[in-house]
N, C-alpha and C positions, 0 to 999 in steps of 0.2 A: 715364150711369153710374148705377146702380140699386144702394141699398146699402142691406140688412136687419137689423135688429138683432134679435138675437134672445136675449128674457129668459127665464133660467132660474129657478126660484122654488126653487132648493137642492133641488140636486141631494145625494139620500142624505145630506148631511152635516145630523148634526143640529145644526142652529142653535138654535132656541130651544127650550129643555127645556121643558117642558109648561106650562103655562099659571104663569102669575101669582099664580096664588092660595097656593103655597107647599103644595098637596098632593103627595105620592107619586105618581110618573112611572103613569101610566095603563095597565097591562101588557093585551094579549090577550086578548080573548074565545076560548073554544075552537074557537067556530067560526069564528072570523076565517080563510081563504084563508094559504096560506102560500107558494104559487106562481101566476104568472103565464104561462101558457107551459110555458116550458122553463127560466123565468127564476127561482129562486128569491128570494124575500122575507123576508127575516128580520128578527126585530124589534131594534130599535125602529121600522123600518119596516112599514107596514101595508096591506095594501089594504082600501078602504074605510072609513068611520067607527069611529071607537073602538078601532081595529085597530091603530095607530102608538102612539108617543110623544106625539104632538101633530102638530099641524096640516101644519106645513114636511117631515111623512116620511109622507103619506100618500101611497101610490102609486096611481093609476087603473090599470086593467087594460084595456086598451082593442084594437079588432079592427082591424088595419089593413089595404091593400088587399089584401091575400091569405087574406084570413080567418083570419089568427091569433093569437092574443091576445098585445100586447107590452103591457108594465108602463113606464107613464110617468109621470114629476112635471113639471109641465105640459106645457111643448112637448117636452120633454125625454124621450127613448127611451135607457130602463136597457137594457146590454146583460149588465152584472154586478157583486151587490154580495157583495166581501170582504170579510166583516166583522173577520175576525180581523186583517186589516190597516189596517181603517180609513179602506179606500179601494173606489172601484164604478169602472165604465165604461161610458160615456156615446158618444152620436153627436154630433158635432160636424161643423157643416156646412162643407164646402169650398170656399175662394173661387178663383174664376176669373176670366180675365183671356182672350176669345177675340176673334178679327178677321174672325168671318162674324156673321149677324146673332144670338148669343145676347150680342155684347157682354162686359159685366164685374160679377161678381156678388161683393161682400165683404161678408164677417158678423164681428160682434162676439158675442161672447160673456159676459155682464155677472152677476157673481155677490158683486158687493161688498155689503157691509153684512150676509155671512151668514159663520156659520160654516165656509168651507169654500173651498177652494183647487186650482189646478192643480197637480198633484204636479210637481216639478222633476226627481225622480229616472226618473220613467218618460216624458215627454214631450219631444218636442224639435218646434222650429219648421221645417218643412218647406218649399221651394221648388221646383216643379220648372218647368222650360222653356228658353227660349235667350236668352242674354244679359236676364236678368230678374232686375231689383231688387226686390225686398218688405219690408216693413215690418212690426214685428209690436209693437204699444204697447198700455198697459194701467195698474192701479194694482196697485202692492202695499202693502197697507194704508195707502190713502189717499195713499200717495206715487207722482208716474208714472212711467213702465218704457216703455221702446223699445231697440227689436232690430232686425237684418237683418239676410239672407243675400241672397246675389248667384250667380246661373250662370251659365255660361258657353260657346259651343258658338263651335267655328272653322268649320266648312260643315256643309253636309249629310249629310257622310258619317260619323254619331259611331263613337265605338269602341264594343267592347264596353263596355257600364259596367252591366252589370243585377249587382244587388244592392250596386252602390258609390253611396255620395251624396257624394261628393270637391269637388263644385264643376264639373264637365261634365257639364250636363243637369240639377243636384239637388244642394243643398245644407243642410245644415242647423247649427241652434244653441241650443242649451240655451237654458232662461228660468230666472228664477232662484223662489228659494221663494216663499210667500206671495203669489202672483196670484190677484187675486179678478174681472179685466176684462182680458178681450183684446179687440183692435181690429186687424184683418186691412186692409193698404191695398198698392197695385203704385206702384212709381217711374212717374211720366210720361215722363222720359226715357229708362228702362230699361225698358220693357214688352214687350219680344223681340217687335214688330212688326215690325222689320228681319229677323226669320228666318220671314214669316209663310208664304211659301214650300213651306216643309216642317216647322215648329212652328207649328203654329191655333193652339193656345193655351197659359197659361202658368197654372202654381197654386200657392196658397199656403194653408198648414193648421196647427195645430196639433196634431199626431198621438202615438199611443203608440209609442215608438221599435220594440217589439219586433215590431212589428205589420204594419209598413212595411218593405215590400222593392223597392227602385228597380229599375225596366226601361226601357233605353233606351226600349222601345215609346212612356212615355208621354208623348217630346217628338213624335214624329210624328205621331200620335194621340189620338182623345180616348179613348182606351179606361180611362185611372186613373179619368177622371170620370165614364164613363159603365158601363161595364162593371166593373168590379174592384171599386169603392168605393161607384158607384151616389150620389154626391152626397155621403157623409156616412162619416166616419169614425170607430176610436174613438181616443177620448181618456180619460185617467186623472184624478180628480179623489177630493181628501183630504176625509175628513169628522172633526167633532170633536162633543163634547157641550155644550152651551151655549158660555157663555162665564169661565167659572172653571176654575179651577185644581184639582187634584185635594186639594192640603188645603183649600179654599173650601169645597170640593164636599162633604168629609165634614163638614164642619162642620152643615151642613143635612141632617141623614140623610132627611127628609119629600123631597125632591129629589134625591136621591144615588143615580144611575142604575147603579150596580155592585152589582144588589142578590143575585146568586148568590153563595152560600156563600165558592166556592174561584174568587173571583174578586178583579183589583189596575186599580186605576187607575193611566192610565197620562196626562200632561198631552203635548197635542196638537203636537207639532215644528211644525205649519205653521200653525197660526191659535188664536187664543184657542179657548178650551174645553180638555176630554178625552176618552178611550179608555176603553174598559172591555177588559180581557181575561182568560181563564181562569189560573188558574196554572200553573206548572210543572207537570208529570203529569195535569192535566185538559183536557178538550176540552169546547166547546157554546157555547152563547150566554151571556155573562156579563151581558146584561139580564134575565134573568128570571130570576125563583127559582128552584135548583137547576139554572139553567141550565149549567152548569159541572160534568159527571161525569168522573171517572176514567178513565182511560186503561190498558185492559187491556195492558201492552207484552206481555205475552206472548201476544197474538194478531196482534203486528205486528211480527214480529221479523227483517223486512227492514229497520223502521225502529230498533228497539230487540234491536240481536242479544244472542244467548244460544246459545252451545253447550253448554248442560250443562242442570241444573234451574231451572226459569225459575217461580217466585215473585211474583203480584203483591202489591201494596203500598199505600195510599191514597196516590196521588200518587207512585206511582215501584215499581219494584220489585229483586227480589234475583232475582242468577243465581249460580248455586253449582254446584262439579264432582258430580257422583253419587259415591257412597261408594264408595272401592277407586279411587278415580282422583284425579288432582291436573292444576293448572296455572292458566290464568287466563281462566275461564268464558266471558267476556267478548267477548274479544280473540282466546286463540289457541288456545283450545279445551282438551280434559282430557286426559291419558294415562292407562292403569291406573297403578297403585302395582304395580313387581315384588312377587308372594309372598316373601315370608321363612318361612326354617325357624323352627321352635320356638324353638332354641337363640339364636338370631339377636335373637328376639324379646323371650325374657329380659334378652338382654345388654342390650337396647335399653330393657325398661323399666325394669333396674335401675341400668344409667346413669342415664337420664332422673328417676329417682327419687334420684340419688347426687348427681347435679346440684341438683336442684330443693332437697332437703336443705343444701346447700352454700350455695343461695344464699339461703335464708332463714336460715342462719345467719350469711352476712355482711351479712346484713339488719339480723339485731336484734345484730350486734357495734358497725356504724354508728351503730345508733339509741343504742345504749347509751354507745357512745365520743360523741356526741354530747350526753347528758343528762350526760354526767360533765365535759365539756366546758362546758355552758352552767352546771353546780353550780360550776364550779372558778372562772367567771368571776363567778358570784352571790358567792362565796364572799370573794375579793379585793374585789369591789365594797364588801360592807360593811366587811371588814379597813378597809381604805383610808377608812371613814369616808363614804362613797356614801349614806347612807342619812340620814344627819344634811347633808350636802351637799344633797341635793334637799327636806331640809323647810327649811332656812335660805332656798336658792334661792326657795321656793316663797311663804315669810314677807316675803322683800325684793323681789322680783317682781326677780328679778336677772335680766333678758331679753339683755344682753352677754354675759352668761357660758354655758357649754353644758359638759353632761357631752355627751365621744364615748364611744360604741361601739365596741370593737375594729376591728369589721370597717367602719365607716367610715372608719378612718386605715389600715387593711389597701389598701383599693381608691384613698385618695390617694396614697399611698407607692408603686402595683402593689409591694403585699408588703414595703414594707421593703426595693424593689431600694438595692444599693451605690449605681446610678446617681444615686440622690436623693438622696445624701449629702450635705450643706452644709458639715460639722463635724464633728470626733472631740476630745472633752477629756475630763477627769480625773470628769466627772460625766455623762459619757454620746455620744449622741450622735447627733446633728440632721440631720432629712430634711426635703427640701423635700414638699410637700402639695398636691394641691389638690384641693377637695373640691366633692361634689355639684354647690353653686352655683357654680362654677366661681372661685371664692375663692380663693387661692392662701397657703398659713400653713408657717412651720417646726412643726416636730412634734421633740422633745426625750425621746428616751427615756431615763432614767436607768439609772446601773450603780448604785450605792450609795445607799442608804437608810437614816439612823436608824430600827431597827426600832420603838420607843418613840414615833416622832411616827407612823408607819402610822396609826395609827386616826384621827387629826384630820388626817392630809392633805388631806381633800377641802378642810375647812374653811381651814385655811390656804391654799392656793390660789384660793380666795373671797375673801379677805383680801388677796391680791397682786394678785386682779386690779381691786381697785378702786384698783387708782394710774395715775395720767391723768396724765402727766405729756410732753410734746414731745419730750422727748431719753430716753425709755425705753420699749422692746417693750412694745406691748400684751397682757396675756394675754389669750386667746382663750376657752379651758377647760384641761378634760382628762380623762383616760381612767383610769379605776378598774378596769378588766374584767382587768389583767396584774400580773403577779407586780411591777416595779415600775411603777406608776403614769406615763402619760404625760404631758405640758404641752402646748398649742396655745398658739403666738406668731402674733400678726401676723408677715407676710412684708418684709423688708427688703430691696431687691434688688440695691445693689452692694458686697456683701459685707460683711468686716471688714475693720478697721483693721488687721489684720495683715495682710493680702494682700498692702494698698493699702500697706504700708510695706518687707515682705521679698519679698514674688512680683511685687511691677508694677515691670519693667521698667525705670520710669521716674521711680520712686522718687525721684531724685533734684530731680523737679522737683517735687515738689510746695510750691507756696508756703508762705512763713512764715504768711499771715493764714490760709489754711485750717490748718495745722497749729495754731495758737493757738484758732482757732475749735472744732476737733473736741477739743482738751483742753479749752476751759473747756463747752461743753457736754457733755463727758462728768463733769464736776466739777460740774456743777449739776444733773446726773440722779442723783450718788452725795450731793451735799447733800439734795435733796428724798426721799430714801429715809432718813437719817439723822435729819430735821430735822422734816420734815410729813407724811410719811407716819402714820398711822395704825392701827397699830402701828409703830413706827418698825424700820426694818427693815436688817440687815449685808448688805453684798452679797455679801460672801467668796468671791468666787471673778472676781476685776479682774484684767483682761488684754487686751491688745489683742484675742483672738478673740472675744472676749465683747463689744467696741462693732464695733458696724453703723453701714453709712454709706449715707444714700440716694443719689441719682442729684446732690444739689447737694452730697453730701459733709457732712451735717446727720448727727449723732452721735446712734445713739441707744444705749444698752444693756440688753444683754438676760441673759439668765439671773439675774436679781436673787432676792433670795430662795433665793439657793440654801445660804446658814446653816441655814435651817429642817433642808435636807435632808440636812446632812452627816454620818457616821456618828461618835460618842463612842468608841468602837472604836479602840485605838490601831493594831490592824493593818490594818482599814479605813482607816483615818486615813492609815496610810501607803500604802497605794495610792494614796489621791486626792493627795496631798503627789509621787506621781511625773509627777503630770502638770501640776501648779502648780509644779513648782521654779521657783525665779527669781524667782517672785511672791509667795510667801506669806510673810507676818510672822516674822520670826524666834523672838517671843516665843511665836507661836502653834503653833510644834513643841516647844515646852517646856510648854508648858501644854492642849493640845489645845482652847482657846477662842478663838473669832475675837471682835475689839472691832471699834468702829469704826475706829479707831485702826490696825486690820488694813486695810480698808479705804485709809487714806491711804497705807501702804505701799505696797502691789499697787499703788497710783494714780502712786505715786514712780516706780513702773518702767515705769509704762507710759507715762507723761510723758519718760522717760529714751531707752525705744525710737523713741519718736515723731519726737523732736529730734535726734536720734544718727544715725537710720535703722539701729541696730543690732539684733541679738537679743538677748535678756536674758540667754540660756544657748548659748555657742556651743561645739560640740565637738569644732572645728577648734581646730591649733595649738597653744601651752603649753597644762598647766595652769593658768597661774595668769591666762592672758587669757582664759576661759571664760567666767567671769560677769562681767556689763556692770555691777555695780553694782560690783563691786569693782574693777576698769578706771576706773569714773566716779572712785571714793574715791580710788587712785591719783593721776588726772589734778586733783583737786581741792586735794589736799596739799600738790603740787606745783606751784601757780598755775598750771597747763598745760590748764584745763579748757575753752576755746577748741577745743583740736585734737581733741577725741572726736565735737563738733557738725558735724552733716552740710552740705557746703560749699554747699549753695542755699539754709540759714540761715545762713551766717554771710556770704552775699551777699547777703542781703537786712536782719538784722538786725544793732544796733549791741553795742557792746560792752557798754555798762553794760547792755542789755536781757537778753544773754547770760547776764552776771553776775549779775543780779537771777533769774534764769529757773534759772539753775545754784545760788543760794540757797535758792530754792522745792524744786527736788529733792530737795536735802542736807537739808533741814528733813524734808520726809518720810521719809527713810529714815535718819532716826535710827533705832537700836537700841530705845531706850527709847520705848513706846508713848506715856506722856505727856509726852514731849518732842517727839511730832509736833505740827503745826498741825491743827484741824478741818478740814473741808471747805468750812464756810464761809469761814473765812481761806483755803481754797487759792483757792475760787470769787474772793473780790476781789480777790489779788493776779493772777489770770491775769485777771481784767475789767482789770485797771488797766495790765497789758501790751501789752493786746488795743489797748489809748485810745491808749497811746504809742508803739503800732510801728513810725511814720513818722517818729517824734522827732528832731532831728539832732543824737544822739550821737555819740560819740567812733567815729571809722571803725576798721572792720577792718584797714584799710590800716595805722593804726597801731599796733593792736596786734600786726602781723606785724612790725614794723620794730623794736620795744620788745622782741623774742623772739627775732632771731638769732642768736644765741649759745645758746640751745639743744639740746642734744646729743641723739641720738636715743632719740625716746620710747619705742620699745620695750625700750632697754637700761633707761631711768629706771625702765621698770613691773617688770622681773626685780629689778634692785637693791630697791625697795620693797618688794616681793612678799617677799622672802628675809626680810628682816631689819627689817622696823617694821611697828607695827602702822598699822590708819587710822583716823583722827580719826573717820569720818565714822558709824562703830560707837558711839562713846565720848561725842560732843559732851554 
């Protein structure tokens, strides 16, 4: 067995860019040869000296036995170089495998360590003969690569099969990318000696797929190998430029082979290096200077159509309909424009001109409703005090705080929908938000405003948001740009304590320690607002809707500060009084000034609903069982203050705690404001409740047993109600 190796010295692919020395790629003499043959040459390949890139793309011209000049790099016979694609094609020699005396001839093909590759896309590994195994092994960069295909023939008699490679007679199989070494071998035990009969011989190639077309003839025959192919075939092989990458490449412009104008580097899909190619709308050689011209498309407009006026362009051109004609030049070609009468004409350009009038003037009505629009929000910005806001902001480097922009609580809210509602009360009312950062905040729009405090709002809201306090809403910012000023809260996410006591359900169960818990933490967020805040500050507007409860049921509240906001106004005043009834100081519709002392009231009732599970204003039923506070004074008068407490506290707590608890109430909603407790007294007698809740007091048990002879409470509250007044006014 006789086996030839045959080395190629890079083939077309430029391997190594010009020399070492770090000069600019060596372009063409003029007279440098530009064809070989019929073959042409283009550079950066060259024939002869000085005529290439460098050394590994010079091509010999050489006369072979026919007398006609073929262009070789060394053993190697160019059949064609593509440049624009980066690829040539090459003869590569055919191994055989016969059973009279020429024996078995296989070639290797060895191209590693250069620039340049068997293309995958255009090659496939070739078999052809009877029952024959081939092998087809190699590197793809540096790592090794084996392949086979196998055929198959049942007797002498084949079918048709010319132009099928199926696997009877001829098979084939892709190689994958990046081969830099093929190695051509036959199975010993598969060498279709058993069909030598009527298939001599059997062969195996590495071919260009489109190039090959199978004929039964050539298992019976030697005719592929000696006649059709004559030994040698072609094959397709990828070329690149050195071995850098095209930002590498530009970095060295003294080296940097894309040196025409209107040309792009392009980095190599199958081996280290790069491409050079023209750009869009140019064609030529993108190695040389101005190698890269323009592309007339309107002298190629099989390839670039145009039915109408055809325009070139540097790098592209315009196709346009001729005048008096319309459509789309391009594509589907022009039509006249029908003539129009005179009349027709008019009417046409004095619409067009009635139009065109129209709409530059709801141009500059936009533009103008617009500057009247951004003055209206300049305008409130500073009303509101915006403008001493951001120089304070900017003196305390206050990075918590943020004025918004309308139109960013416009796009948290989409608009202010209802959907995002949270809240409606006596001072506005609260949309959920989430902004930009995906941050999620209530947003508090106010109805009423002392007109008097407008100008220092900003500043006041500066001033509330530096209270950092566990059990009270963060301020966030707020919005100066609207007629009344907005608030940004942190987001609290399972509601209020009124939901969680008239709308859930399940109200009933809610334990006594979380009930004791969310009072005295709402009693230590209305202390530290009273007490340490600085400015010390009324909260005036205490109500269940107003404490938030997180996901553990942890108290916090929110709308603080809202005394700053309330209007002196007494018909204002009575607006917001219709949405606080139940809650607000009694003193304080007499006098239209909230104390703190108002504060502990509202907290009385909201203490009252908590423990009750009732509402402070019901307007169901008598009149005189509407309000919960006067129901409480009632039941309180009449030692019956047990039976108003909601039954999953008086199942869980004892009596004296009851009665201590029902103390604390009555204390707040004294009449007379200095006859409430502080808030600090309210905070440690609910801590001292909170210590003794497991205590073992006197049971319930017996104070229902001490009370049967009680006649029905609802008659006791009409009889009251008619004719006495309540202690719980007067204490």
């Amino acid at each position: 067995m006789e086996v030839v190796p045959l080395v190629v010295l890079l083939l077309l692919l430029v391997a190594g860019v010009p020399a070492a020395s770090g000069e600019r790629p060596q372009l063409p003499a003029s007279e440098c040869p530009t064809s070989c043959g019929d073959v042409e040459i283009p550079y950066p390949f060259g024939i002869g000296r000085n005529c290439s890139i460098g050394l590994n793309y010079t091509v010999n011209c050489l006369e072979n036995a026919d007398g006609q000049d073929r262009p070789f790099i060394g053993d190697t016979e160019i059949i064609e170089i593509m440049l624009a694609q980066g690829k040539g094609r090459v003869y590569n020699t055919i191994s055989w495998n016969c059973y009279d005396d020429r024996s078995r001839g296989t070639w290797s093909f060895d191209m590693s360590g250069l620039p340049y590759r068997f293309s995958d896309a255009d090659n496939k590994f070739t078999v052809i003969g009877c029952d024959t195994l081939a092998y087809i092994s190699g590197t793809q960069g540096g790592k090794p690569y084996q392949s086979g295909c196998m055929t198959f023939c049942q007797n002498d008699s084949l079918a048709d099969g010319s132009g099928s490679c199926a696997g009877i007679g001829c098979c084939q199989t892709s190689v994958p990318r990046g081969l830099d070494y093929i190695d051509v071998r036959f199975d010993s035990e598969h060498d279709g000696s058993s069909t030598r009969n009527f298939s001599p011989c059997s062969y195996a190639v590495l071919v260009q797929e489109n190039h090959f077309s199978f004929q039964s003839s050539y298992i019976t025959t030697t005719k592929f190998l000696d006649e059709i192919y004559k030994r040698s075939v072609p094959v397709v092989v990828t070329f690149a430029i050195g071995n850098e990458t095209c930002e590498e490449a530009r970095r060295n412009s003294s080296r940097y082979a894309c040196v025409s104008q209107h040309s792009e580097c392009v980095d190599s899909p199958d081996a280290p290096g790069y491409l050079c190619n023209c750009s869009s709308g140019f064609q030529g050689n993108p190695y040389l200077f101005n190698g890269c011209q323009d592309i007339n498309e309107c002298d190629r407009l099989d390839v670039y159509p145009c039915k109408g006026d055809c325009h070139n362009t540097l790098g592209g051109y315009n196709c346009y309909c001729p005048q008096g004609t319309t459509g789309n030049a391009s594509s589907t070609g022009c039509i006249p424009i029908p003539r129009q009468s005179i009349v027709t004409k008019v009417v046409t350009g004095v619409s067009g001109s009635l139009i065109f009038l129209l709409l530059c003037g709801l141009c500059f009505y936009l533009v103008c409703q617009r500057k009247k629009l951004e003055e209206i929000k300049r305008r409130y910005f500073e009303e509101h005090g915006g403008l001493d806001l951001k120089k304070k902001m900017k003196e305390e480097q206050n990075l918590a705080f943020r004025i918004f922009a309308i139109k960013e609580l416009e796009k948290a809210t989409n608009n202010f929908d209802d959907r995002q509602i949270l809240g409606k009360g006596g001072n506005g009312i609260v949309y959920k938000g989430i902004l930009e950062d995906k941050c999620t905040v209530a947003i508090k729009k106010p109805k009423l405003i002392d007109e008097s405090l407008k100008r220092g709002f900003g500043n006041e809201t500066l001033i509330l948001s530096r209270i950092n306090h566990d059990n009270i809403v963060k301020l966030l910012g707020c919005c100066l740009e609207t007629e009344m000023p907005m608030l940004v809260y942190e987001f609290v996410p399972n509601g209020t304590l009124s939901h969680l006591i008239h709308e859930n359900k399940n109200c009933s169960s809610i334990s006594l320690d979380i009930r004791l818990r969310i009072a005295y933490q709402s009693a230590k967020a209305l202390e530290y607002l009273h007490m340490e805040a600085s400015p010390s500050i009324i909260h005036g507007d205490i109500k269940p809707s107003n404490i938030l409860l997180d996901n553990d049921y942890n108290a916090k509240v929110s709308d603080f500060g809202a005394s700053k906001l309330i209007p002196k106004d007494e018909q204002q005043f009575a607006t917001l009084v219709q949405f606080t009834y139940g809650y607000i100081d009694p003193e304080c519709l007499q006098t239209y000034e909230l104390t703190y002392k108002s504060d502990v009231y509202s907290f009385g009732v909201v203490l009252l609903e908590l423990f009750t599970g009732k509402k402070a204003i019901c307007f169901e039923g008598p009149e005189e069982q509407r309000n919960l506070v006067t129901i409480f004074a009632l039941f309180m008068d009449e030692n019956h203050v047990f039976d108003i407490f909601d039954n999953q506290v008086k199942e869980e707590a004892n009596v004296e705690l009851i009665q201590e608890l029902s103390e604390l109430i009555k204390r707040c909603l004294y009449l007379k404001g200095e006859e409430r407790p502080t808030m600090k007294e309210v905070v440690e007698e609910l801590h001292t409740l909170r210590k003794f809740t497991h205590h073992p007091w006197s049971s319930w048990e017996q104070y229902e047993q001490d009370n049967v002879e009680r006649e029905s409470l609802l008659e006791e509250i009409t009889t009251h109600a008619d004719g006495k007044e309540l202690n719980i006014f007067f204490s």
